[in-house]
DRENVEX-877782 format. One line per field, with one value per residue (C-alpha): residue in three letters; x, y, z. Coordinates in Angstrom, 3 decimals. Layout:
% DRENVEX-877782
r ALA, ...
xx X, ...
yy Y, ...
zz Z, ...
END
This chain:
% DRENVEX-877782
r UNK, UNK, UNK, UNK, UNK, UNK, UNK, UNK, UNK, UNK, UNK, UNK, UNK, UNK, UNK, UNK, UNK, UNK, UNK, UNK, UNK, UNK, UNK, UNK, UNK, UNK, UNK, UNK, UNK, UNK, UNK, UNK, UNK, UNK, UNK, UNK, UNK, UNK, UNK, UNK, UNK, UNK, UNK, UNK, UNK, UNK, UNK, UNK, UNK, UNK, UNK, UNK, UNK, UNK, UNK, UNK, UNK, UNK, UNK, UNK, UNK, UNK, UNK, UNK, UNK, UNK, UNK, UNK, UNK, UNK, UNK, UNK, UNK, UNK, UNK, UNK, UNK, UNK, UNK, UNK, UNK, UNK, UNK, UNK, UNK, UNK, UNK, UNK, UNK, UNK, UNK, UNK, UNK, UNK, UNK, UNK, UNK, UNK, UNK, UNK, UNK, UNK, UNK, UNK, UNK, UNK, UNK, UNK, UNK, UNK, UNK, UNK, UNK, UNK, UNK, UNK, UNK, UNK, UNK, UNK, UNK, UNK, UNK, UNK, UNK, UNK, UNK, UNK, UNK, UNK, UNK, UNK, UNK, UNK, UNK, UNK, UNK, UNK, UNK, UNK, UNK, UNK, UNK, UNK, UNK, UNK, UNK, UNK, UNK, UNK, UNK, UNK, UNK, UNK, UNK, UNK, UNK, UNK, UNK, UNK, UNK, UNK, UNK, UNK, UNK, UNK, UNK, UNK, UNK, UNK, UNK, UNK, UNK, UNK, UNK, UNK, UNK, UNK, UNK, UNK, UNK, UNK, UNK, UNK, UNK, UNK, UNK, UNK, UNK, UNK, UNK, UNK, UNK, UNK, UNK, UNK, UNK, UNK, UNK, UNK, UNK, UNK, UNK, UNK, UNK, UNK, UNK, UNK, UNK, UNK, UNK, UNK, UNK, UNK, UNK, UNK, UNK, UNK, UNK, UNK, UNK, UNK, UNK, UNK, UNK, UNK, UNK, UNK, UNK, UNK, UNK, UNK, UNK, UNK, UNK, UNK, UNK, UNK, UNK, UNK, UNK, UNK, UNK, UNK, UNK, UNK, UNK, UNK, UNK, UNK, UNK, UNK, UNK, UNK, UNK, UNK, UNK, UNK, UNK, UNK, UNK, UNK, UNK, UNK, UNK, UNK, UNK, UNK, UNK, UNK, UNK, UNK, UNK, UNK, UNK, UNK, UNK, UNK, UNK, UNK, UNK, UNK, UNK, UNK, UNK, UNK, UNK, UNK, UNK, UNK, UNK, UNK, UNK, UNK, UNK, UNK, UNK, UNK, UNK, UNK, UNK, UNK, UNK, UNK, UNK, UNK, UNK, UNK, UNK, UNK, UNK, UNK, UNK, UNK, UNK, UNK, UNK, UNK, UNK, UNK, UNK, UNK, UNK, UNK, UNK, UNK, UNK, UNK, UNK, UNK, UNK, UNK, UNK, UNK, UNK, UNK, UNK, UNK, UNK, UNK, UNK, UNK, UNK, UNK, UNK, UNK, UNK, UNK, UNK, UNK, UNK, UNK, UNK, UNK, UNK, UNK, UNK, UNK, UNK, UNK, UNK, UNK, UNK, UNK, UNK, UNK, UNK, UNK, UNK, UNK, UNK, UNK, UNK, UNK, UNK, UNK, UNK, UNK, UNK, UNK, UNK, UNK, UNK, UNK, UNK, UNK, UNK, UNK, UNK, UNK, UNK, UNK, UNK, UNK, UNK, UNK, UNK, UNK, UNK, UNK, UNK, UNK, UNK, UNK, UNK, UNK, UNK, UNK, UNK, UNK, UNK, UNK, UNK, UNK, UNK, UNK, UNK, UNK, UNK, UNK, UNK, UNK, UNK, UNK, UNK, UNK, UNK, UNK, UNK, UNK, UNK, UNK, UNK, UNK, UNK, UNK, UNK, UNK, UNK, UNK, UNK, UNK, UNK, UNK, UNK, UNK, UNK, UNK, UNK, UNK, UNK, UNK, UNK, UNK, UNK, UNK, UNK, UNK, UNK, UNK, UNK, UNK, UNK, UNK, UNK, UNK, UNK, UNK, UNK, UNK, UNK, UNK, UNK, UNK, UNK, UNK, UNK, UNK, UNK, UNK, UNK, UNK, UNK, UNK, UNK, UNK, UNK, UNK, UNK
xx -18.177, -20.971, -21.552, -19.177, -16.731, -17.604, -19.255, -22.936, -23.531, -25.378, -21.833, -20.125, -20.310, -20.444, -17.540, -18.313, -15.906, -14.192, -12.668, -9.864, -10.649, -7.309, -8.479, -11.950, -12.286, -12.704, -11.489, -15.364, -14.505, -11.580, -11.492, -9.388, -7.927, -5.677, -4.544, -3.030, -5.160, -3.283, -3.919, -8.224, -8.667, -7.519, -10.935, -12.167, -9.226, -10.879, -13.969, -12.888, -10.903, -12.153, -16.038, -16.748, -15.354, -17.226, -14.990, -15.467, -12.970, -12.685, -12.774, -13.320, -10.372, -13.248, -15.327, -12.034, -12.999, -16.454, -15.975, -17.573, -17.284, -19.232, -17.011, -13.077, -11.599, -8.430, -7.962, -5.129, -3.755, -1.000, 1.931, -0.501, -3.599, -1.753, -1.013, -4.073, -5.795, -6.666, -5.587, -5.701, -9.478, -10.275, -8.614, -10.833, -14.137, -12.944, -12.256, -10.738, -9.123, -5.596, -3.879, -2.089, 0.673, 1.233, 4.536, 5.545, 8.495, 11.988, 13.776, 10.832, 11.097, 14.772, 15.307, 14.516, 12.079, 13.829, 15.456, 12.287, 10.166, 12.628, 12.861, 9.289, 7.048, 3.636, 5.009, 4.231, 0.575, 0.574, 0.322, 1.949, 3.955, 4.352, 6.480, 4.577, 5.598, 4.944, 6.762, 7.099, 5.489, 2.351, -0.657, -2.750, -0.384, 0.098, -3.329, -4.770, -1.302, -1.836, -5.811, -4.597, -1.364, -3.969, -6.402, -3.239, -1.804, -5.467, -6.268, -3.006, -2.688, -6.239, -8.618, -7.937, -6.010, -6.246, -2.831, -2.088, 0.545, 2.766, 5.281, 7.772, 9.591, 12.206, 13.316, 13.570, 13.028, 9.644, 10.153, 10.932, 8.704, 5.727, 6.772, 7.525, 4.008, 1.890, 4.148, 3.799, 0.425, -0.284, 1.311, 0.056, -3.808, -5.661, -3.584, -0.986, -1.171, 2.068, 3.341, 6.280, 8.721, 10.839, 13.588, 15.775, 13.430, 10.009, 11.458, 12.303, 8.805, 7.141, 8.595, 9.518, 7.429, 10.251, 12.788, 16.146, 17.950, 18.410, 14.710, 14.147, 12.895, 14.974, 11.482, 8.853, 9.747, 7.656, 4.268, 5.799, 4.822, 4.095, 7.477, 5.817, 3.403, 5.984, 6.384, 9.370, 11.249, 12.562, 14.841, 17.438, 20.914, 20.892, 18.331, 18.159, 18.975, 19.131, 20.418, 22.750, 20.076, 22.047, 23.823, 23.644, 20.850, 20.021, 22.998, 21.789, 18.167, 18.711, 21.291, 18.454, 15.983, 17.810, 18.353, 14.802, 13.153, 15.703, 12.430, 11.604, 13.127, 15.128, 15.592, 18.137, 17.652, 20.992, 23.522, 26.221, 29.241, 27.656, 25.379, 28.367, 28.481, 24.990, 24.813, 24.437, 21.095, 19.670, 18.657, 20.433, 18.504, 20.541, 17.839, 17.290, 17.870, 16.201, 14.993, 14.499, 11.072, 10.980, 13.634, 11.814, 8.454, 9.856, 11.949, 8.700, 6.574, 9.121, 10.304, 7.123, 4.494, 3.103, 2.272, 4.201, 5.822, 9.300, 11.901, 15.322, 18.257, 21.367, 23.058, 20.035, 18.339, 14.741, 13.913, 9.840, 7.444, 4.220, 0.942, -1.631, -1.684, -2.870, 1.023, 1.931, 0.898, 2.647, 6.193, 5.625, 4.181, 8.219, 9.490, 8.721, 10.145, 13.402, 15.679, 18.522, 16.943, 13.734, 16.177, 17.623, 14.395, 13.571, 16.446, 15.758, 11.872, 12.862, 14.763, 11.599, 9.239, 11.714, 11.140, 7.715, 7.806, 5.190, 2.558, 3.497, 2.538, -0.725, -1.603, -0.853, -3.535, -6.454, -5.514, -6.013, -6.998, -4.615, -1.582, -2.276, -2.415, 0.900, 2.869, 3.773, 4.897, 8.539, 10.244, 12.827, 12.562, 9.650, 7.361, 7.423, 6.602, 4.079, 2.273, 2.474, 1.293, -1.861, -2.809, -2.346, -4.978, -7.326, -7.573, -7.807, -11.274, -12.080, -12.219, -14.334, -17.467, -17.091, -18.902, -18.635, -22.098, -23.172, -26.308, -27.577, -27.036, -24.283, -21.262, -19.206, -17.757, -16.652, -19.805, -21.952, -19.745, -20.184, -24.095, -24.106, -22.142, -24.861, -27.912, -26.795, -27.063, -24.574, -23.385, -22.974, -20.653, -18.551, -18.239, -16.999, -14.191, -13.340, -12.720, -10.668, -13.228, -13.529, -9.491, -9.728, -11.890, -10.702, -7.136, -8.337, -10.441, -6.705, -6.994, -4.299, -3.943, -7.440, -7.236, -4.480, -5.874, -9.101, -7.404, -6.632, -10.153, -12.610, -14.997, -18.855, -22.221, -22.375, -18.434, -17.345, -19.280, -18.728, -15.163, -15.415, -17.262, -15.295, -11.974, -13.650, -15.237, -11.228, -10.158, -13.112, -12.427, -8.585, -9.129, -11.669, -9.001, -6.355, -7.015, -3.542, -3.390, -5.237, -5.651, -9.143, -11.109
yy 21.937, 24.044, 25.058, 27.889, 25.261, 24.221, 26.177, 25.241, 23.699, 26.806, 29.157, 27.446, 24.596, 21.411, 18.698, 14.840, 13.147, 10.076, 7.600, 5.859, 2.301, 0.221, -3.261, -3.365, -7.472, -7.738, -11.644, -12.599, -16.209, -17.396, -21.584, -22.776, -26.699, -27.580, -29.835, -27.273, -25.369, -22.299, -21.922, -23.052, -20.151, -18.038, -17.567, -15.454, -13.136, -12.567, -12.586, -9.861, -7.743, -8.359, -8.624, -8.855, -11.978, -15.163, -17.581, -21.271, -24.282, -27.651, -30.768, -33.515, -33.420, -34.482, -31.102, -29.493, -30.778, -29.720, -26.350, -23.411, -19.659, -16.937, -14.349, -14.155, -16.779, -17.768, -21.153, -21.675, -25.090, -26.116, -28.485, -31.646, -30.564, -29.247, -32.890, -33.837, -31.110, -31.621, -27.771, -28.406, -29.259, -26.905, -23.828, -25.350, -24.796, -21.216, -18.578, -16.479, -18.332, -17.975, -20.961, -19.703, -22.309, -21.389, -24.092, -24.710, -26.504, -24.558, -25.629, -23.582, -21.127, -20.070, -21.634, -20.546, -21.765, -24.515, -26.031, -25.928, -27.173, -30.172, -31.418, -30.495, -30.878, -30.508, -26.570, -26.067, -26.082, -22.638, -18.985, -18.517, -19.888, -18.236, -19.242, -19.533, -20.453, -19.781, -16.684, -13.520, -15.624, -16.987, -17.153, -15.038, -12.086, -12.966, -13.989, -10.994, -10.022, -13.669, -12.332, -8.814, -10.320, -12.652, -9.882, -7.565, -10.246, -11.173, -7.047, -6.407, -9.355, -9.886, -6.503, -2.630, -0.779, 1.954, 3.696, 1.338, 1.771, -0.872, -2.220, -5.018, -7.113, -9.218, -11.969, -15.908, -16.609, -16.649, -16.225, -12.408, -11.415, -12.996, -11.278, -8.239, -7.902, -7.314, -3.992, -2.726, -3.320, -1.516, 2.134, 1.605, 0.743, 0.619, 3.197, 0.363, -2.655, -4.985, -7.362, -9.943, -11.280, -14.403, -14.780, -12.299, -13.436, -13.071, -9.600, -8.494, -9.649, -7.639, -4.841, -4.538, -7.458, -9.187, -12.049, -10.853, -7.842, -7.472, -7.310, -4.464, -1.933, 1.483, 3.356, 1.403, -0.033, 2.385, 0.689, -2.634, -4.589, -2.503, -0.523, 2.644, 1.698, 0.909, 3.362, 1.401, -1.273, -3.448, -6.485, -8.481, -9.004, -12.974, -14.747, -16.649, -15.915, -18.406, -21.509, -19.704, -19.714, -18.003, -14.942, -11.431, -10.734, -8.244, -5.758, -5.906, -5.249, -2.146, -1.003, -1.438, -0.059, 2.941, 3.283, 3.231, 4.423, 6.716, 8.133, 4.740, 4.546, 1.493, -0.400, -3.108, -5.505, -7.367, -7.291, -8.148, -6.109, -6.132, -3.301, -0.870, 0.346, 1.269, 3.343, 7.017, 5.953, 3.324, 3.045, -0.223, -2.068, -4.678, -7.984, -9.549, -7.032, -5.592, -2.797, -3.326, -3.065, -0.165, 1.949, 0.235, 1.351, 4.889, 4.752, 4.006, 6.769, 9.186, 8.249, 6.215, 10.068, 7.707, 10.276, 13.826, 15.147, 15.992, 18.255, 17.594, 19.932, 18.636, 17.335, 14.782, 17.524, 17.995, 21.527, 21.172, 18.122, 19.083, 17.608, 18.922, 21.188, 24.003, 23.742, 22.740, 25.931, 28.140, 26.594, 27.133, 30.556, 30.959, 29.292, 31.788, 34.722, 36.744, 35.497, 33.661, 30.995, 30.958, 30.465, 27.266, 26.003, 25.913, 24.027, 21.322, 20.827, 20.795, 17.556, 16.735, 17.327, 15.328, 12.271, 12.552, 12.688, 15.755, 13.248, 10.518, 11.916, 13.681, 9.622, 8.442, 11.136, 10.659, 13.872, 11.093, 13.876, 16.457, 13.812, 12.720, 16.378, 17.454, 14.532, 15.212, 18.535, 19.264, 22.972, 25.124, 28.017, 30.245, 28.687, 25.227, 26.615, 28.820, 26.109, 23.594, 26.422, 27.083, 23.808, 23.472, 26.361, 25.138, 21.825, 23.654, 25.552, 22.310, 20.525, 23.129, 21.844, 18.370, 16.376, 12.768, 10.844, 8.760, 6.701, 9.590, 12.598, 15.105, 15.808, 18.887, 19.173, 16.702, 17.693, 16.594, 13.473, 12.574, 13.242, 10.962, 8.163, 7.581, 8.181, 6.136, 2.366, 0.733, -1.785, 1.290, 2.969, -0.329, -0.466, 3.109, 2.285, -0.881, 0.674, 3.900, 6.075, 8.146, 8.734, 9.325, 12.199, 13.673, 13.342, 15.774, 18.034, 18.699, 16.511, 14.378, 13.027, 12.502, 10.501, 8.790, 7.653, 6.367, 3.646, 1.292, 1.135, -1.631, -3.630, -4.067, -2.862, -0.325, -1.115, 0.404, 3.349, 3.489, 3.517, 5.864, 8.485, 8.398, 8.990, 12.006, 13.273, 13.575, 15.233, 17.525, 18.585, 19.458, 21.114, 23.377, 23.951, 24.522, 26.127, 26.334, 22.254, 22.844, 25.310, 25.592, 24.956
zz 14.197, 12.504, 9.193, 9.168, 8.556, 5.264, 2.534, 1.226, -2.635, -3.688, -3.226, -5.547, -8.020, -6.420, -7.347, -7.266, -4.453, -6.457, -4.401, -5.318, -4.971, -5.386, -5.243, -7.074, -6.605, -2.936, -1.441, -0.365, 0.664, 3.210, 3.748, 5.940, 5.776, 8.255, 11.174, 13.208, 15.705, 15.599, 11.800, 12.697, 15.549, 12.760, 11.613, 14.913, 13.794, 10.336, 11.541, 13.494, 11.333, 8.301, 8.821, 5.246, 4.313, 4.983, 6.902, 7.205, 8.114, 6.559, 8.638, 5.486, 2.717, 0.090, 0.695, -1.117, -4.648, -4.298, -3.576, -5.613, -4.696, -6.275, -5.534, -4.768, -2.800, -0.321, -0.181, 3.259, 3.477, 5.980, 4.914, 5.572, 3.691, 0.914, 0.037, 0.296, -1.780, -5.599, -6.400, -10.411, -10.063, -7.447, -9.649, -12.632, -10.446, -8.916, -11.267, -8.796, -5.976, -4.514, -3.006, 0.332, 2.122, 5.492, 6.123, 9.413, 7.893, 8.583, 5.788, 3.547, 6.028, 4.444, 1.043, -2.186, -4.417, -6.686, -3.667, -2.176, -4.787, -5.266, -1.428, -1.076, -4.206, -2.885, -2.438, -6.157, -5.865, -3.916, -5.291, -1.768, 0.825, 3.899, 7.201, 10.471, 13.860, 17.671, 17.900, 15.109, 12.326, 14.709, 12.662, 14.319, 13.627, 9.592, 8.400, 8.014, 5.692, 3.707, 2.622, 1.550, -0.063, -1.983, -2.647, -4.190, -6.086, -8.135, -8.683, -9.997, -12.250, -13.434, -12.561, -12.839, -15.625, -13.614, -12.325, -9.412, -6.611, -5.669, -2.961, -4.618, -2.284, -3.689, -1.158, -1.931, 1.752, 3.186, 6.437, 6.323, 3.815, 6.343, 8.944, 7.213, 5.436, 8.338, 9.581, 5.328, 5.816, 9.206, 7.411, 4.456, 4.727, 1.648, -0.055, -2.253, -2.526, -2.392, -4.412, -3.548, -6.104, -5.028, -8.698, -10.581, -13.598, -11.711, -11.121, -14.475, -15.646, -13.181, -13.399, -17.456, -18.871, -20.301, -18.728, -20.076, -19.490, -23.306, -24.048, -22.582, -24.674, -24.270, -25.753, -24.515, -21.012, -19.264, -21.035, -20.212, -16.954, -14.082, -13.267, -13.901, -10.725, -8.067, -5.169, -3.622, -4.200, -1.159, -1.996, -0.643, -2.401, -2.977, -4.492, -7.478, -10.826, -14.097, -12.825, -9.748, -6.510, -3.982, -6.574, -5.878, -8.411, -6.014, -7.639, -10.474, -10.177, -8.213, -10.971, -13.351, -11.329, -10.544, -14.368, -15.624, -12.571, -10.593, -8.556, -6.819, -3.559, -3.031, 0.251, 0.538, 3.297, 3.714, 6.384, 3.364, 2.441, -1.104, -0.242, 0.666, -2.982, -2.436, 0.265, -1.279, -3.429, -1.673, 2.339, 3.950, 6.107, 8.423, 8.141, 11.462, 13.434, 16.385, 15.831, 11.686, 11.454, 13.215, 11.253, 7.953, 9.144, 9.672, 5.939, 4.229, 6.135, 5.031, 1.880, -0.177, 0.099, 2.914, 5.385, 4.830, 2.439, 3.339, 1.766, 2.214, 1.475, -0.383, 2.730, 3.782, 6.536, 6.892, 6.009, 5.287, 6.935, 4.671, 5.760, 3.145, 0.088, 2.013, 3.494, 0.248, -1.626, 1.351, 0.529, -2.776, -2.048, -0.084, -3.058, -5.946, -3.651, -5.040, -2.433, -2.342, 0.159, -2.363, -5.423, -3.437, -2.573, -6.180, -6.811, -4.840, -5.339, -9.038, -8.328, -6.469, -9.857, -12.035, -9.673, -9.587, -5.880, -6.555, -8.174, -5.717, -2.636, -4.086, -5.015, -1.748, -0.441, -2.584, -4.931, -7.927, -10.812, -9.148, -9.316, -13.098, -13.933, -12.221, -13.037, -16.192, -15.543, -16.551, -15.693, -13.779, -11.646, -11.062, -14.056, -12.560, -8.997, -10.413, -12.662, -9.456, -6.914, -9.788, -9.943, -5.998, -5.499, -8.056, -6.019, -3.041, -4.529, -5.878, -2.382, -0.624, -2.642, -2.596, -0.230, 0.923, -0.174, 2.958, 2.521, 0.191, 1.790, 1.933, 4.096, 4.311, 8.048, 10.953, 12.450, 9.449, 9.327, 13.046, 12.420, 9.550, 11.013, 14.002, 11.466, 8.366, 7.569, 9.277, 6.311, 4.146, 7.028, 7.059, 3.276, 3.325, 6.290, 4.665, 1.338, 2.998, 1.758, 5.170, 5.189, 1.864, 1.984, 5.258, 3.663, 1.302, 3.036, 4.965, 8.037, 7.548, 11.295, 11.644, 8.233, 9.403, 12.987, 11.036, 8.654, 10.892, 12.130, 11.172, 12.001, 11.660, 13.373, 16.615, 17.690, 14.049, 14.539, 17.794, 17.288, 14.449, 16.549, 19.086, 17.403, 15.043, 18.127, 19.495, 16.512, 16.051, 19.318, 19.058, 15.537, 17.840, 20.289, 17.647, 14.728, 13.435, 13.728, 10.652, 7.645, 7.279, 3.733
END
């Protein structure tokens, strides 16, 4: 593309691109202790796909006590090393290290904690304990999930007060949640980060800072723990709660949910007959099935302002897939019409405003100041569509002018940006793709499939860019051959 595609900084004023960065404490360090060779040869796999980290595995249990990293650190022990491991000391030398158990052992596989903390003591040293085997849960298809689960859990604990974006899983069992994580991962890229929840009482602290249903505070709950951050909840129906570990704590914590935070979408995975009553405000997901990952994968693209944003009528039916705020501002454009199809239109996207599903998706596509602005916006009728559509428009002026800053210099177009990505230094083009920035920008410049295509991608050196290149190259092309594919800033 030329430069009739974007507008030079002399038109207009220019406006600084801010990325939003959702883990600012990146995991530097991975080390790796274990007898099992499957767990070992899962250092080529993060050498691979995650070329930033350092990666090094332990042969000498005494090396564990004198370890010291700089920056963030995983520490991944199997069910043998763990015991031999000296976590207290090693947490006392490493501000920032996460303990990961990857347990081969079935009954940790499907118990809950207490039980499994009883039978199996050594389990209590671990931030984490995830299930592997041969099959679903091998550990060359969950390590990469175990890092980012590690990385999530120290950002959202310890770093950032910024508005964050969370996942909650609620599930005592490991086994699903590890082989669960790496298909939340794939959709959701560097866009949320995901936090898992294993007690009715972990729960309640996470989400409303308190451990008792009666201390929550009917005024204050939404400054309390981080409900006001979750996207979408997913939780099974039993799990713990006080001193019952298989009740259905699950009931209840959707009840609440749906209470404080009727916006959050709420996915019960459980084949039980408890989740009939739940079946007009929450999606059911039958566990174990087949196919479950699949129709979860498809839920959360359509329901979490993961990909587009999709207006329903009152009956469930898709009337609008929206794929930018250029397409945005056209159904509100419909919207504010004097017609009886405009007048029910209005109706329903004012259900969307009260859920914040408005703000939501605009997060989930890099519109950070755009989101904060509209999300607080209460109305009815034409003034709500008319202060959305404003806003809208104003982004949409905003956008034209604001270039993506690679190695110094200036990007406005795909052709600029495919330019830039064979001339620039290649470590500052991998700590742009590693941190979304590229998707990010694109995602607001209105090329949401390109955006989308580009997440997945990284890697290091000539096969990044290479890979980058090629896949912009594809969508420059088709955007040439289709204009409509795209509404043009």
């Amino acid at each position: 593309m030329n430069k009739k595609e974007g507008f030079s900084s002399a038109q207009k004023k220019e406006y600084p691109f801010t990325p939003r960065i959702i883990n600012p404490v990146k995991i530097q360090n991975v080390l790796i202790f274990s007898a099992d060779e499957q767990i070992r040869q899962t250092k080529d796999v993060l050498e691979k796909d995650m070329p930033w980290i350092t990666v090094d595995v332990l042969t000498d249990p005494l090396f564990l006590e004198n370890i010291r990293s700089e920056g963030a650190l995983v520490l991944i022990l199997d069910d043998v090393a763990i015991n031999l491991a000296n976590t207290e000391v090693i947490r006392q030398k490493n501000k920032d290290v996460i303990i990961a158990l990857l347990s081969a052992n079935e009954f940790i596989h499907c118990s809950h904690p207490s039980a499994t903390q009883q039978k199996y003591p050594y389990t209590k040293k671990a931030d984490f304990v995830f299930a592997y085997n041969k099959t679903d849960c091998a550990p060359h298809k969950i390590i990469q999930s175990v890092v980012r689960a590690a990385e999530d859990q120290l950002n959202v604990n310890f770093y950032s007060n910024v508005r964050r974006f969370i996942f909650l899983i609620v599930d005592d069992e490991p086994r699903w949640f590890s082989q669960f994580l790496p298909v939340l991962y794939s959709i959701i890229g560097q866009r949320a980060d995901v936090i898992f929840t294993r007690t009715y009482e972990e729960s309640l602290k996470f989400l409303f800072g308190v451990e008792q249903e009666s201390d929550i505070n009917e005024k204050q709950y939404l400054s309390n723990g981080h409900g006001d951050d979750v996207i979408c909840l997913i939780t099974d129906i039993f799990f713990p709660k006080g001193e019952n570990p298989k009740s259905d704590a699950g009931k209840d914590l959707v009840n609440l949910v749906q209470k404080y935070y009727p916006r959050i979408p709420t996915i019960i995975a459980s084949k039980t007959k408890e989740t009939e009553s739940f079946r007009n405000t929450a999606f059911i997901l039958p566990k174990g099935d087949p196919e479950s990952l699949d129709t979860l994968r498809n839920y959360i693209r359509d329901h979490a302002g993961i990909t587009d944003f999709i207006i329903r009528d009152t009956t469930g039916d898709i009337l609008y897939r929206i794929k930018n705020i250029q397409e945005m501002t056209k159904i509100l454009d419909e919207a504010g019409k004097n017609t009886q199809k405009a007048q029910k239109l209005r109706e329903i996207l004012e259900v969307y405003a009260q859920k914040d599903s408005f703000s939501t998706w605009l997060y989930m596509h890099s519109y950070r100041e755009l989101g904060n602005v509209i999300r607080p916006i209460q109305g009815h009728g034409r003034k709500l569509i008319a202060v959305l559509k404003k806003h809208m428009k104003n982004e949409m002026d905003r956008v034209v002018n604001m270039p993506l800053v690679i190695d110094g210099k200036k990007v406005y177009n795909l052709g600029e940006l495919l330019d830039r990505l064979t001339e620039a230094d290649p470590a500052q083009i991998q700590i742009l793709s590693d941190n979304d920035i590229f998707s990010s920008w694109l995602d607001r410049r209105g090329y949401s499939e390109l955006a989308e295509e580009l997440r997945p991608i990284h890697g290091s050196g000539i096969h990044l860019i290479q890979a980058l290149c090629k896949t912009v190259e594809k969508w420059k092309n088709i955007y040439t051959a289709h204009p409509n594919k795209k509404e043009r800033m």
